[in-house]
PASERO-408753 format. One record per residue: residue in one letter; residue number from 1; x, y, z of N, C-alpha, C in turn. Coordinates in nm, 3 decimals. Each point is the difference from the previous one (the first is absolute). Layout:
<nodes>
['A',NUM,[X,Y,Z],[X,Y,Z],[X,Y,Z]] ...
</nodes>
This chain:
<nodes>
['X',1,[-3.843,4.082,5.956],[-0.019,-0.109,-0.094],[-0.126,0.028,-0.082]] ['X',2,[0.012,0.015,-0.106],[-0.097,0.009,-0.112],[-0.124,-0.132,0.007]] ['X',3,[-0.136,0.013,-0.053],[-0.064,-0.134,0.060],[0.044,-0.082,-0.106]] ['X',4,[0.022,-0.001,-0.096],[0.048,-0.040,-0.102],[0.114,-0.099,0.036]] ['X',5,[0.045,0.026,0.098],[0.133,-0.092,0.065],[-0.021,-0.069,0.065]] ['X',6,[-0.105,-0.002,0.036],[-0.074,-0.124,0.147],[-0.059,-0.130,-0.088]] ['X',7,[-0.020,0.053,-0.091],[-0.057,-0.184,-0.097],[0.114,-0.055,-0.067]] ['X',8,[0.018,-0.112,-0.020],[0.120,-0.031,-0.094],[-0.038,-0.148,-0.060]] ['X',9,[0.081,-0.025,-0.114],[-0.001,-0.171,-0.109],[0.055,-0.083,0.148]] ['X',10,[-0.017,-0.126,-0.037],[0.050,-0.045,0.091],[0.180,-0.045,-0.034]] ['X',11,[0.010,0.019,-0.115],[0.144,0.031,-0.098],[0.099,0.089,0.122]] ['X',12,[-0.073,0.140,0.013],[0.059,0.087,0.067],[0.001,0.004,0.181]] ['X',13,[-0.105,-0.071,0.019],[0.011,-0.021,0.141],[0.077,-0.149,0.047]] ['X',14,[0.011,-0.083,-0.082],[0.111,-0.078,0.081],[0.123,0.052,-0.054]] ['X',15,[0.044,0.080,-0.099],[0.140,0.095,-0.018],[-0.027,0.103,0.134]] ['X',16,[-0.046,0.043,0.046],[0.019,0.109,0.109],[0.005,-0.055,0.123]] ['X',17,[-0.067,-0.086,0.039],[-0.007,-0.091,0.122],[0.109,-0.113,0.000]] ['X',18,[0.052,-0.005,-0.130],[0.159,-0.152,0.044],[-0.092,-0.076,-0.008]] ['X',19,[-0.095,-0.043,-0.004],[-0.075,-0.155,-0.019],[-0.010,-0.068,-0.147]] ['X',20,[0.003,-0.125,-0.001],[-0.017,-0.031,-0.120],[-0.129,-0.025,-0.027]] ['X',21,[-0.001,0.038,-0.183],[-0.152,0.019,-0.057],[-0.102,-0.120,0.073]] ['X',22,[0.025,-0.130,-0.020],[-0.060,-0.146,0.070],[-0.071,0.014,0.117]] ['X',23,[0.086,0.079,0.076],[0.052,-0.002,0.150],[-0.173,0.097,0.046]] ['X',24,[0.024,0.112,-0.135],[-0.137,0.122,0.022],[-0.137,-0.073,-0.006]] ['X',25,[0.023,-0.139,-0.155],[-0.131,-0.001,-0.057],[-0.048,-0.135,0.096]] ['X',26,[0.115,-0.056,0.092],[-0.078,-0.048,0.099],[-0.091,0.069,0.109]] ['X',27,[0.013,0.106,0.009],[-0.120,0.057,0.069],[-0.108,0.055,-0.078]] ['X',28,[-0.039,-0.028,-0.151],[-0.116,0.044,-0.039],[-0.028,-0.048,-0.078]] ['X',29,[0.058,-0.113,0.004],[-0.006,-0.118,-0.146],[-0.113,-0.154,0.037]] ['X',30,[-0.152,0.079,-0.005],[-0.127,-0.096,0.101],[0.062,-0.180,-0.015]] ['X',31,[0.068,-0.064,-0.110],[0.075,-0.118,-0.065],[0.041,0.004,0.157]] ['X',32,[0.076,0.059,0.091],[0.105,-0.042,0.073],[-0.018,0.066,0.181]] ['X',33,[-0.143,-0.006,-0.013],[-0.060,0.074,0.088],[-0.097,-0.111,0.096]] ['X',34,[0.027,-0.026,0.112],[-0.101,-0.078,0.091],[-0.103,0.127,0.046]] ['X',35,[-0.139,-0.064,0.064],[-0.093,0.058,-0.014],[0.009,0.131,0.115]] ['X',36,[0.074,-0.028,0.134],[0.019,0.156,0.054],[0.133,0.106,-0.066]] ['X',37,[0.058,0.008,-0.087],[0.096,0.061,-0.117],[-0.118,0.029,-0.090]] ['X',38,[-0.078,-0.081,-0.067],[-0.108,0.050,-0.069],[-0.079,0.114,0.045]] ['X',39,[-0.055,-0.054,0.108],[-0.037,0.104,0.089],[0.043,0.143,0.033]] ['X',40,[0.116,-0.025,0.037],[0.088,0.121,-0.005],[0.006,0.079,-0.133]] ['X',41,[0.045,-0.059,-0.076],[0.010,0.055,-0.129],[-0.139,0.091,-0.061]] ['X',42,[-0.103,-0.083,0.034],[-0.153,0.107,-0.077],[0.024,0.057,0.104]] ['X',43,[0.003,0.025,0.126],[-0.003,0.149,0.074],[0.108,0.100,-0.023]] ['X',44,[0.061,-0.073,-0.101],[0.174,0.117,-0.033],[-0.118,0.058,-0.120]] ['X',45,[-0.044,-0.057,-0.080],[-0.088,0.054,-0.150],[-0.090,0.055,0.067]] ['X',46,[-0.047,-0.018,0.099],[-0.149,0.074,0.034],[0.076,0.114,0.087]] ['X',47,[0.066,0.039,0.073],[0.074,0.115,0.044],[0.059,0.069,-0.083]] ['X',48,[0.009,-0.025,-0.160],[0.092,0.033,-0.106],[0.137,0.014,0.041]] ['X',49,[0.099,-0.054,0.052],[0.112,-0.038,0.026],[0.036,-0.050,-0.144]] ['X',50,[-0.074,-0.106,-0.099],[0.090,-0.090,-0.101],[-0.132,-0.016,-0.082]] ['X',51,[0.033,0.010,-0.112],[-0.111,-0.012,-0.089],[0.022,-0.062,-0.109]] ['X',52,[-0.062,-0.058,-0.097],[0.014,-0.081,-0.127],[-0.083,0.039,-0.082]] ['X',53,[0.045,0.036,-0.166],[-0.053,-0.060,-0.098],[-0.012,-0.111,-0.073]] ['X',54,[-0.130,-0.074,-0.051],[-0.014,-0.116,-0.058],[-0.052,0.058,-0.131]] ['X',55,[0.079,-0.008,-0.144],[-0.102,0.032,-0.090],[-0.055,-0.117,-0.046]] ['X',56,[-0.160,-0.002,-0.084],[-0.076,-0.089,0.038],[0.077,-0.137,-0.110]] ['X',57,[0.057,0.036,-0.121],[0.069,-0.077,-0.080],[0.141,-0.046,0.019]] ['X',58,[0.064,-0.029,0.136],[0.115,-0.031,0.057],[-0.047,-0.060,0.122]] ['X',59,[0.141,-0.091,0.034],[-0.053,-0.047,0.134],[0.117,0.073,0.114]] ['X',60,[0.055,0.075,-0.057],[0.141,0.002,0.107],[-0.066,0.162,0.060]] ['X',61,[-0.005,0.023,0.133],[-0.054,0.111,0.079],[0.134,0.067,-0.015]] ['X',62,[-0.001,0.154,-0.022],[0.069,0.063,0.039],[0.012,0.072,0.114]] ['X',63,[0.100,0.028,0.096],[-0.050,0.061,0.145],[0.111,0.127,-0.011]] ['X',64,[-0.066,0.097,0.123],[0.056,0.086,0.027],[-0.032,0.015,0.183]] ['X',65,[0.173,0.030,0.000],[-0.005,0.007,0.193],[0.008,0.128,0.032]] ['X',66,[-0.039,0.016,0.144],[0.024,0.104,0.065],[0.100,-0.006,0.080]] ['X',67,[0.049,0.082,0.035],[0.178,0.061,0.103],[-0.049,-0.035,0.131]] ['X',68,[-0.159,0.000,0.017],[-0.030,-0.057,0.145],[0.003,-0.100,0.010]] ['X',69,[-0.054,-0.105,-0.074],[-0.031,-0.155,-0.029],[0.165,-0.039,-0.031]] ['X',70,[0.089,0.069,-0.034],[0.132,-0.095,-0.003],[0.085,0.041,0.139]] ['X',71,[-0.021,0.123,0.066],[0.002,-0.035,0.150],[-0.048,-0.057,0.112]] ['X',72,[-0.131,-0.050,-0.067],[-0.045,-0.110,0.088],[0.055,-0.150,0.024]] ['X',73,[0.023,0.019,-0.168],[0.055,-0.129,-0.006],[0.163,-0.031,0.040]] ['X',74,[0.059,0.084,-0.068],[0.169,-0.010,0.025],[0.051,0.121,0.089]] ['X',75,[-0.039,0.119,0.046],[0.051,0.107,0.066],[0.034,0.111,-0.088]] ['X',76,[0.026,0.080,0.062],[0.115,0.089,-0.061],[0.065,-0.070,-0.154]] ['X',77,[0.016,0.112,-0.083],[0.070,-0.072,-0.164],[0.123,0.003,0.049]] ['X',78,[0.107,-0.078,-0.022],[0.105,-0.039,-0.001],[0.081,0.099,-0.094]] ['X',79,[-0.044,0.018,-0.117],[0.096,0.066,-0.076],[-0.068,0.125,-0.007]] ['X',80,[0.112,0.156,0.010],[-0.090,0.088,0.013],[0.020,0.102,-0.117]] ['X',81,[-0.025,-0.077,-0.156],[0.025,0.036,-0.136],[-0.126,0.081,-0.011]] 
</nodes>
């Protein structure tokens, strides 16, 4: 696997995993997050597992996951495209 293949949109990781998009941005979406999920979540960014851009003239973060951080969360990808 190229490293290039281990990060992904989160577009492409709930298409590879069978989950729906909602389903993903409930685990990194701080809006929908109680405070040990919060928790969890900055130690996924501070391990670099999942990362975000904020540019400073927008409010919407863009993220990018890792192939580890969506087996933590859901297992194994479901679809093996």
């Amino acid at each position: 696997m190229k490293e290039i293949e281990k990060y992904m949109t989160p577009l492409e990781a709930s298409y590879l995993w069978g989950v729906p998009r909602e389903t993903l941005k409930n685990k990194y979406s701080p809006s929908t997050l109680n405070k040990a999920k919060q928790e969890e979540l900055n130690h996924m960014i501070e391990q670099g597992l999942i990362k975000f851009f904020k540019h400073p003239n927008r409010e919407r973060k863009e993220w990018i996951i890792s192939r580890e951080a969506m087996i933590k969360w859901f297992g194994e990808p479901n679809n093996k495209n």
